[in-house]
C-alpha angles and dihedrals in degrees: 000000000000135000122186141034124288097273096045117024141132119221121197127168107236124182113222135216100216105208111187098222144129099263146146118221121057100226130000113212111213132179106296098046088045086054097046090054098034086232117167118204135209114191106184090054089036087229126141121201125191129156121259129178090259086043147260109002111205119196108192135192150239109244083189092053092045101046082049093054089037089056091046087050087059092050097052097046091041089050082047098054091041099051083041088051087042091053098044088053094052090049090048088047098048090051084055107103121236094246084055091056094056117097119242115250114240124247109232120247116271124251111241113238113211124215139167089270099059131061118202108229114192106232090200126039107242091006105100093183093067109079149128130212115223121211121207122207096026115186119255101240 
């Protein structure tokens, strides 16, 4: 691996683990790679710093590159919940047995039975329909 331009660089041999997956980024640089080269980083600037013979090389990034890839990362991990949450519905539907599936018939509305203890009030003036049963003497409970 090599970091710098022709003139000021800095070369390492670095053994890779090659993973086949959707991503964003390239390469990602952990630990053992940051120590070999004594490379310093700064996140918040998206600079990386490590000691070369003509001096500090700097290697700096692009914060427009790395909110893009940032907001792709999102994406993909949003499109991969949601197939995951997709798969996991259809599962829980198939096990749902066919007399589960069917709709429940309605009752129909009672009739209202009027006695001497309950007054029919109209809710809506000219609507007959609408309408409410009061009740004296109700228990205190």
């Amino acid at each position: 691996m090599q970091f710098g331009t022709p003139y000021h660089f800095r070369t390492k041999f670095i053994n890779f683990v090659v993973a086949d997956f959707d991503g964003t980024y390239h390469a990602i640089l952990g630990r053992p790679s940051l120590t070999k080269f004594m490379a310093v980083p700064h996140y918040s600037y998206l600079v990386l710093k490590m000691p070369t013979e003509k001096g500090v090389l700097t290697v700096r990034g692009n914060v427009y590159t790395a909110y893009t890839c940032e907001e792709e990362s999102f994406k993909i991990t949003e499109a991969i919940d949601l197939s995951i949450q997709m798969g996991e519905t259809v599962s829980q539907a198939a096990q749902v047995s066919s007399d589960q599936l069917k709709l429940p018939e309605q009752q129909a509305p009672r009739k209202n039975t009027k006695s001497k203890e309950h007054k029919e009030v109209q809710l809506v003036d000219g609507d007959p329909e609408k309408t409410a049963l009061i009740r004296a003497n109700l228990d205190a409970k």
